[in-house]
C-alpha positions as CSV (number, residue, x, y, z in Angstrom):
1,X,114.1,-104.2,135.4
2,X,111.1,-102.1,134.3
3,X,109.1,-103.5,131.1
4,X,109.0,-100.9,128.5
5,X,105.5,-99.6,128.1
6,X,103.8,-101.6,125.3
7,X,101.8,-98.9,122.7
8,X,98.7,-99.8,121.8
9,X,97.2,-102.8,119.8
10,X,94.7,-103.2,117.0
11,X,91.6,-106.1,116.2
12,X,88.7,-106.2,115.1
13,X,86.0,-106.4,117.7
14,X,84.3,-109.6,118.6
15,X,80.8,-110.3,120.4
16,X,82.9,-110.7,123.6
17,X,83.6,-107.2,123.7
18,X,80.3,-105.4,123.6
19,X,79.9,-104.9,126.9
20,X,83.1,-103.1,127.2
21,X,83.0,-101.5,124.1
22,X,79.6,-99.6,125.1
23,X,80.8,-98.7,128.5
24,X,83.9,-96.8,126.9
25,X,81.3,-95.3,124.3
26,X,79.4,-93.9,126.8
27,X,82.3,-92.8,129.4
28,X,83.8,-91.1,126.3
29,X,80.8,-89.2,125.7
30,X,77.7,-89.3,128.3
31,X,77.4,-88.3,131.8
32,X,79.7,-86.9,134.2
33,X,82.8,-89.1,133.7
34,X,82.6,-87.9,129.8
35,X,83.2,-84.3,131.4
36,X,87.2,-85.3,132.5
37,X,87.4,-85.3,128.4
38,X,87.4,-82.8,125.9
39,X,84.7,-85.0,123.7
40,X,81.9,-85.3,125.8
41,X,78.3,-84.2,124.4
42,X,77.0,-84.2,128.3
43,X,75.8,-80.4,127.8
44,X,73.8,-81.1,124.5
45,X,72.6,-84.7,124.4
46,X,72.0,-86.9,127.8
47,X,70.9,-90.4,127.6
48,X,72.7,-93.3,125.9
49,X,74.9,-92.6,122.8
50,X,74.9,-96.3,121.4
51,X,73.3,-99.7,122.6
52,X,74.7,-103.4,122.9
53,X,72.0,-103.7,119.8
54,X,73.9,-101.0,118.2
55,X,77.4,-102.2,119.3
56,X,76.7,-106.0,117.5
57,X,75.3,-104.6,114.5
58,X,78.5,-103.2,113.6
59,X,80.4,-106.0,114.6
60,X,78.6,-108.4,112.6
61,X,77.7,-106.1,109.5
62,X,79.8,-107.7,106.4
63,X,80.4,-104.1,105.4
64,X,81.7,-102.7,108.2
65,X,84.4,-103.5,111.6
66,X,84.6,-101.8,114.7
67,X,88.3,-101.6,115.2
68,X,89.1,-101.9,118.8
69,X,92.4,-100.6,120.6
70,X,93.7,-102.5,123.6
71,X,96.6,-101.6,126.0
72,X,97.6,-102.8,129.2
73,X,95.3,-105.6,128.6
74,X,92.0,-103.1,128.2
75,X,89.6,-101.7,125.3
76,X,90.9,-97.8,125.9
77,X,90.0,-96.6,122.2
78,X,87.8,-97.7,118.9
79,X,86.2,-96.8,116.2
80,X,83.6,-98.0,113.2
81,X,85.4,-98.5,109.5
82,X,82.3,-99.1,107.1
83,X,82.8,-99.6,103.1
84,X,80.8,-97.8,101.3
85,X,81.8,-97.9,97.6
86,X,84.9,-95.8,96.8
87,X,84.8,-94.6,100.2
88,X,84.6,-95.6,104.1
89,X,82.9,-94.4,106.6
90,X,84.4,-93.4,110.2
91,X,82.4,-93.9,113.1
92,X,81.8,-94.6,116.4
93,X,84.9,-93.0,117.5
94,X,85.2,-93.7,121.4
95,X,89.0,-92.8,123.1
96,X,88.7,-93.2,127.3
97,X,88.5,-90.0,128.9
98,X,91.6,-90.3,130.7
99,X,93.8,-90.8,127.9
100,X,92.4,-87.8,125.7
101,X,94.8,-86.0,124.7
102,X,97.6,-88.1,124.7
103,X,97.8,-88.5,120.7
104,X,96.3,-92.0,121.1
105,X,93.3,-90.8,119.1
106,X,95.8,-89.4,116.1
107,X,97.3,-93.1,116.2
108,X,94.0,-94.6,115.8
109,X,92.6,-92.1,113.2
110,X,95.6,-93.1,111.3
111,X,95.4,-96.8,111.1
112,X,91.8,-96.7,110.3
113,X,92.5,-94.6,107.3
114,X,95.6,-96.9,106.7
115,X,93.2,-100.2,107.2
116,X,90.4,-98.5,104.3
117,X,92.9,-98.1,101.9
118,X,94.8,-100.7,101.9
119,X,92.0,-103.1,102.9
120,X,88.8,-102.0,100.7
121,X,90.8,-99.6,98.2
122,X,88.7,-96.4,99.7
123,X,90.0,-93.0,98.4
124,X,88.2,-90.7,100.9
125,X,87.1,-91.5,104.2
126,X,83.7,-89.5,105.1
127,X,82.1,-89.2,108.9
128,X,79.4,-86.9,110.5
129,X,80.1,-84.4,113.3
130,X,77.1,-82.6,115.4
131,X,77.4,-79.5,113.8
132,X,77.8,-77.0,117.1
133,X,81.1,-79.2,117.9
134,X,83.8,-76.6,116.9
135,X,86.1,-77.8,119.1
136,X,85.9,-81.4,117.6
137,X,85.5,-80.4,114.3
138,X,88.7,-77.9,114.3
139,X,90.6,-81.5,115.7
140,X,89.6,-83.6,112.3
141,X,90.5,-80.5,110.4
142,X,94.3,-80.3,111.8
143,X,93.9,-84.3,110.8
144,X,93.3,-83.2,106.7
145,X,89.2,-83.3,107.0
146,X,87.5,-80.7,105.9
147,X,84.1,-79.2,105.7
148,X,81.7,-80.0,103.5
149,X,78.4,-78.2,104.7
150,X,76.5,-81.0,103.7
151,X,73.8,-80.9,106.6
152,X,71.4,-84.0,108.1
153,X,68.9,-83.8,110.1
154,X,69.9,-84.8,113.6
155,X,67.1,-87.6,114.5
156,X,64.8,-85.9,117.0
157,X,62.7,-88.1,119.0
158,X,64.8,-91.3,118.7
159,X,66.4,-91.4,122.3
160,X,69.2,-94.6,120.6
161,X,70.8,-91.4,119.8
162,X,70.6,-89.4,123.0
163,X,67.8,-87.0,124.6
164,X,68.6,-83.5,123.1
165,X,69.6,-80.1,125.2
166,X,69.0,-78.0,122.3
167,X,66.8,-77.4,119.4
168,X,69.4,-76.3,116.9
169,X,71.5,-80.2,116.7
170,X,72.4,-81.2,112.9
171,X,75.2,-83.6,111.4
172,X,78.1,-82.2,109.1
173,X,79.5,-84.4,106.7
174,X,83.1,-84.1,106.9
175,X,85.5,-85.7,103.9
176,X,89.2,-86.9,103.7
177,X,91.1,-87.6,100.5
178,X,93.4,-91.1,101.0
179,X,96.2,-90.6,99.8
């Protein structure tokens, strides 16, 4: 008798899973295994996109939790949830190439809005897109975010954030009301 498939599971991250949780970062955006997904950043950033460093200052941040998504006994999918006042931040948003697509990153999207409202009270969830992404940004609008054309400077000469293509790279805020 087959066992039914098992969907996926939520936790909070711990220091245990760094190391994983940067290598699915980094597959889901950097480098030629990025490329088998739609969110890879290969053709305007290369270098790293985050850092163990970066990874464990999330985790341990009082303010903030990098939600981590486990099936068949693997990280395939997080995310960063930081409190911020009436709002929360999403970050860090990291789905394995292979399963893009798939509406696992809908499911996770949706429980991190569920787990700021109901955990921190937030009534709008912001985050920050590379403004040239168009196909991303068209995704988080068909999930209720919209545009705000609030512009920041993307940080030029800091290679924790990657080693730009282009000379044209800047961050969107994007904004969701919570219902």
């Amino acid at each position: 008798m087959d066992m039914p498939a098992v969907g996926p599971t939520f936790r909070d991250a711990t220091d245990a899973d760094v190391e994983a949780l940067v290598a699915l970062i980094e597959s889901a955006y950097r480098g030629n295994s990025s490329r088998s997904g739609w969110t890879t950043e290969a053709d305007i950033l290369e270098g790293r996109r985050t850092d163990p460093e970066g990874v464990l200052e999330v985790i341990k941040s009082p303010d903030s939790k990098l939600l981590t998504v486990e099936q068949d006994g693997r990280i395939v999918a997080c995310c960063q949830l930081e409190h911020r006042g009436d709002h929360a931040y999403f970050g860090m948003f990291a789905v394995s190439p292979t399963l893009q697509g798939a509406g696992l990153g809908k499911t996770v999207m949706a429980e991190a809005e569920r787990q700021a409202r109901e955990s921190w009270g937030a009534t709008e969830m912001h985050m920050t897109v590379i403004s040239v992404r168009d196909d991303l940004i068209a995704w988080y609008e068909r999930r209720g975010y919209r545009r705000t054309g609030k512009m920041t400077p993307f940080p030029y000469g800091d290679e924790r954030f990657g080693i730009p293509q282009r000379d044209d790279l800047q961050f969107e805020l994007l904004v969701k009301k919570l219902a």
